[in-house]
N, C-alpha and C positions, 0 to 999 in steps of 0.2 A: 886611482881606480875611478872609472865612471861606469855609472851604472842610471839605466833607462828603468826608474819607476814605475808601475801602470795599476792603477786601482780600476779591475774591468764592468765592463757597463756598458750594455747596449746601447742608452738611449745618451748619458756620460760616462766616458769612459775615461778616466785622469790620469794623465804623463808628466813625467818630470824625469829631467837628466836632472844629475846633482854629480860632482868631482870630489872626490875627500879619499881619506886613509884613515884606517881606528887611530883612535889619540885625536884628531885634529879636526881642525872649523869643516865642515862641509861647505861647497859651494853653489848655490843654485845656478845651472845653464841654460835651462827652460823647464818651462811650466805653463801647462794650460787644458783644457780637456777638447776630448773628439767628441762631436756630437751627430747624430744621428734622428732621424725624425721617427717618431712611435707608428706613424698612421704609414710609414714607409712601407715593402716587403719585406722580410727577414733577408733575408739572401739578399738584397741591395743595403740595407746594414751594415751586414757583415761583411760584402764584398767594398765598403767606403772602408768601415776600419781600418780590415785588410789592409789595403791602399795607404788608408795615412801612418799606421804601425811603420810599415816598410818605409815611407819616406824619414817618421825620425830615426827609425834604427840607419840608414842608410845617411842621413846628415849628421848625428849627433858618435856614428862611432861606439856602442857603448861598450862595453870587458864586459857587463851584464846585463842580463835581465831578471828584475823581481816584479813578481803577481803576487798580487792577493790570493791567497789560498780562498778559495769558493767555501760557503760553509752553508749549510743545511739553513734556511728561514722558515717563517709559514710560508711563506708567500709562492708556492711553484710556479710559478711563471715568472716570481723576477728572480728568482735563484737561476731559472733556465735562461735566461737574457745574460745572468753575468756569467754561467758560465761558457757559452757559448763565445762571448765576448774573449774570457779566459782563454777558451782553448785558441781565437784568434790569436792573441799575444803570445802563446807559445809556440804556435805557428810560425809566425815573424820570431822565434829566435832563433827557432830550428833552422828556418830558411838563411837566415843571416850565420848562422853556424856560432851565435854567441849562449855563452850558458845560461843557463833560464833558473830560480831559485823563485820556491815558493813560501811566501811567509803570511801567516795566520793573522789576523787583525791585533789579538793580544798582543803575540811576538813582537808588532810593528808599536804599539800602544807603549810594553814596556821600553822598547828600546830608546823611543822618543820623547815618551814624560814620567820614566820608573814607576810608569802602573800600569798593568795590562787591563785597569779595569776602566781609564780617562775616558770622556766622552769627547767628540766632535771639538767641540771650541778648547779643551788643552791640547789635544791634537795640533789643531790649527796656532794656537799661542806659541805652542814650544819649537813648530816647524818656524814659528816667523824668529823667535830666538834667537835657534840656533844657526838659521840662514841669514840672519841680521836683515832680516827685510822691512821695509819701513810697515808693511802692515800684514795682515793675517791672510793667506791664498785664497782668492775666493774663486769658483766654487768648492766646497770640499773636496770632491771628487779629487781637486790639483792638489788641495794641502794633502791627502791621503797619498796622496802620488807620490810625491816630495817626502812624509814620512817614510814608505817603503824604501823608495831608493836609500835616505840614511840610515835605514834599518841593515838594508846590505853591506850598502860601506862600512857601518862597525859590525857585524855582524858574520856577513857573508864571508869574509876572508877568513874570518875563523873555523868556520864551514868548511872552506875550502883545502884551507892544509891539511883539516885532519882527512877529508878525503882523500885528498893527495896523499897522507903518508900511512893510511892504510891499503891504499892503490900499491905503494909502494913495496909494503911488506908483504903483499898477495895476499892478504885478506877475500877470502869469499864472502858472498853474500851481504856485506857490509850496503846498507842504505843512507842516505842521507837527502836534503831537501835539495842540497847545491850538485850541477851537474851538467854537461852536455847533455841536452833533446835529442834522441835516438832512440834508435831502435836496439832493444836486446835481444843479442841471440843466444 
């Protein structure tokens, strides 16, 4: 499975492909962030994002995409940056027609260093670990990137069957985080 990372962010916004399957090593394919100028307009921002979103969904191929799920800060206006950012990356999955899976900062925490409660630098240690990279991603923004996508890879598949096999048995009303970007009628 590969699966396109994206930890969103106006000003950085952090990408990472990574290749793996639950049980085994992940592999890092790229990593590095989008950057965007503050003193910019919004709308030339988000239409650069846009732009480079689509070129790695469009180079690197991915079976998914995971985002950071957006969560509440003080801060209103940088929670409005990333999620406008967000709603970009889901954008670019819809558009590419790949499924898009949203996972929480914890979820990506525990999955990466079995604690949703780790700060930034085991983040960063356990991503360079488990991807045997000679050093720690910098800027964060990438190693968060890079954590979400292996958050998928073990994770998302598992997400994924049981939606699948309650799709299957015609389950109504059934939700989950993993899914094609549409429209429900």
């Amino acid at each position: 499975m590969r699966v396109l990372g994206i930890d969103p962010g106006l000003t950085r916004c952090g990408v990472a492909v990574v290749d793996g399957a639950p049980g085994r090593t992940p592999a890092a394919v790229h990593f590095g962030v989008v950057r965007t100028g503050a003193d910019e307009p919004v709308e030339e921002r988000l239409t650069a994002l846009s732009a480079e979103l689509a070129l790695l969904v469009d180079e690197h191929q991915p079976d998914a995409i995971a985002i950071e799920r957006v969560f509440s800060q003080h801060n209103v206006r940088s929670v409005m940056g990333t999620a406008q950012a967000a709603g970009i990356a889901i954008l670019a999955a819809a558009r590419a027609g790949v499924p898009v899976a949203l996972h929480t900062p914890t979820e990506v925490k525990a999955a990466v260093t079995g604690s949703g409660a780790a700060d930034k630098a085991q983040v960063g240690a356990m991503v360079m670990r488990l991807l045997r990279l000679s050093a720690a991603p910098k800027p964060a923004d990438a190693a968060d990137a890079l954590a979400l996508a292996i958050c998928h890879v073990w994770r998302g598949s598992a997400l994924q069957a049981r939606a699948d096999a309650l799709a299957t048995v015609g389950t109504v009303g059934a939700v989950g985080t993993v899914g094609t970007v549409g429209v429900r009628r």
